[in-house]
C-alpha positions in Angstrom: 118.6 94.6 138.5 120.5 91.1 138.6 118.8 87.5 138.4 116.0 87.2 141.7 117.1 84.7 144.1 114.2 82.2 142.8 115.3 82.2 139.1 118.5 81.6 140.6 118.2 78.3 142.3 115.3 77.5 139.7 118.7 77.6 137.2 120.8 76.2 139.3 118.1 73.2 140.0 118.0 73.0 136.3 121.8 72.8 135.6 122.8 70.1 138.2 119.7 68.3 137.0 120.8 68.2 133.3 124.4 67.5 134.5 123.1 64.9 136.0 121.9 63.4 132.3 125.4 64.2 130.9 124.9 67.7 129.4 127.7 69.5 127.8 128.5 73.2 128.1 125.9 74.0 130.9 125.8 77.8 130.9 123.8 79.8 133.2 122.9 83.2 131.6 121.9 86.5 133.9 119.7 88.7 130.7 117.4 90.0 134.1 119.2 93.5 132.8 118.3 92.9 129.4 114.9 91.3 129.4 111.9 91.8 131.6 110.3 88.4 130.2 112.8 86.3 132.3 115.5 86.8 134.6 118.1 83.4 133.1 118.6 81.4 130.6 119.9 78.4 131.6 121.3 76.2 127.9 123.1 72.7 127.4 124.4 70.6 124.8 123.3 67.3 124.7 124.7 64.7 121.7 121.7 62.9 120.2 117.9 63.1 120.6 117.3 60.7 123.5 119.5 62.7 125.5 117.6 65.7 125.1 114.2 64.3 126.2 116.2 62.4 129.0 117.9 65.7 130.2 114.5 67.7 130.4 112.5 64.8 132.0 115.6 65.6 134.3 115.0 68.8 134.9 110.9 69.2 135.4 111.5 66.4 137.7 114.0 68.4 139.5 112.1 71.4 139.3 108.4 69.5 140.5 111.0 68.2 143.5 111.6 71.8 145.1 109.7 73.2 147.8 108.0 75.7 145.8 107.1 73.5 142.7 107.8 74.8 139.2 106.0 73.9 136.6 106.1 75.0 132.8 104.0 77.8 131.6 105.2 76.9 128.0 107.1 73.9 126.1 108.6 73.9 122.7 110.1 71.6 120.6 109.8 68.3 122.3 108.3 66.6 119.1 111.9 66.9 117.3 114.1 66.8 120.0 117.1 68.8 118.6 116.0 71.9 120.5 113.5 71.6 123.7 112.4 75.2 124.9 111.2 75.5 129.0 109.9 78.5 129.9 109.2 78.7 133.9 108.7 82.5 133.6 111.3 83.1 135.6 113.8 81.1 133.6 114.1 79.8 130.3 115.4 76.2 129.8 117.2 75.7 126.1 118.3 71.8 125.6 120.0 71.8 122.3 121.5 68.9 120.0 125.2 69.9 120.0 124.9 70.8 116.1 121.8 73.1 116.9 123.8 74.5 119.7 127.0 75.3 117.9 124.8 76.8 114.6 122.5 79.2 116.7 125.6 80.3 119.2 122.9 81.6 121.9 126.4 81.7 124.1 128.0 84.4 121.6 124.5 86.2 121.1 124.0 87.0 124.9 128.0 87.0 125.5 127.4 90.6 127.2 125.4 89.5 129.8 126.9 88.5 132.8 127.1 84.6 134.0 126.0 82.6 137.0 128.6 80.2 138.2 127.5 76.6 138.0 129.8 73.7 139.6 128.6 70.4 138.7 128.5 68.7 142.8 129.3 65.5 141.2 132.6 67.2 139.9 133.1 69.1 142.9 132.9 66.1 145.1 135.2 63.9 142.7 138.3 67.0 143.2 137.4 66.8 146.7 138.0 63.4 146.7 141.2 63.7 145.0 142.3 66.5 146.8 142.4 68.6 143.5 141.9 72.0 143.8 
């Protein structure tokens, strides 16, 4: 069964929120067929500690901000900030230093799982702009 229409604008909330904080190789993972703890996992780089916290202050903001609030059940890592762990249930949140990210290759370890398509609106709207296609 594919990624519930609530985990998927919970990741996609998520990603434009860390985007919005700068965060490299946003990837938005569908392991619903593989897992039954979680439906996404939603991972991005981000290049020194501060930008970590920054980006997941980001993203429970954005998340607090929906209609249906979402709220952490469970938060891991924070203290080091190299690897910050959000579990919402229905997603999990990974925000990794880009060495952390590059030595634990979650990407390559779910590779098999099928993606959801994120497009950064700030992007978007700058091609628009420029009448790139």
């Amino acid at each position: 069964m594919p990624v519930t229409e609530r985990a998927r604008e919970l990741a996609l909330t998520a990603a434009q929120a860390a985007a919005d904080k700068k965060a490299q190789d946003i990837v938005l993972i569908d392991v619903a067929d593989q897992l039954y703890i979680t439906d996404a996992f939603v991972i991005a780089s981000a290049a020194n500690e501060r930008q970590v916290g920054s980006i997941v202050d980001a993203i429970e903001e954005a998340l607090l901000g929906l209609p249906e609030k979402a709220k952490p059940m469970r938060r891991e890592g924070e203290r080091q900030g190299r690897w910050v762990l959000l579990d919402y249930v229905d997603i999990v949140i990974h925000i990794q230093h880009a060495e952390e990210r590059e030595f634990y290759a979650l990407d390559k370890l779910w590779k098999d799982c099928p993606t959801i398509e994120f497009v950064d609106r700030d992007l978007a709207e700058a091609d628009a702009s420029t009448g790139a296609a």
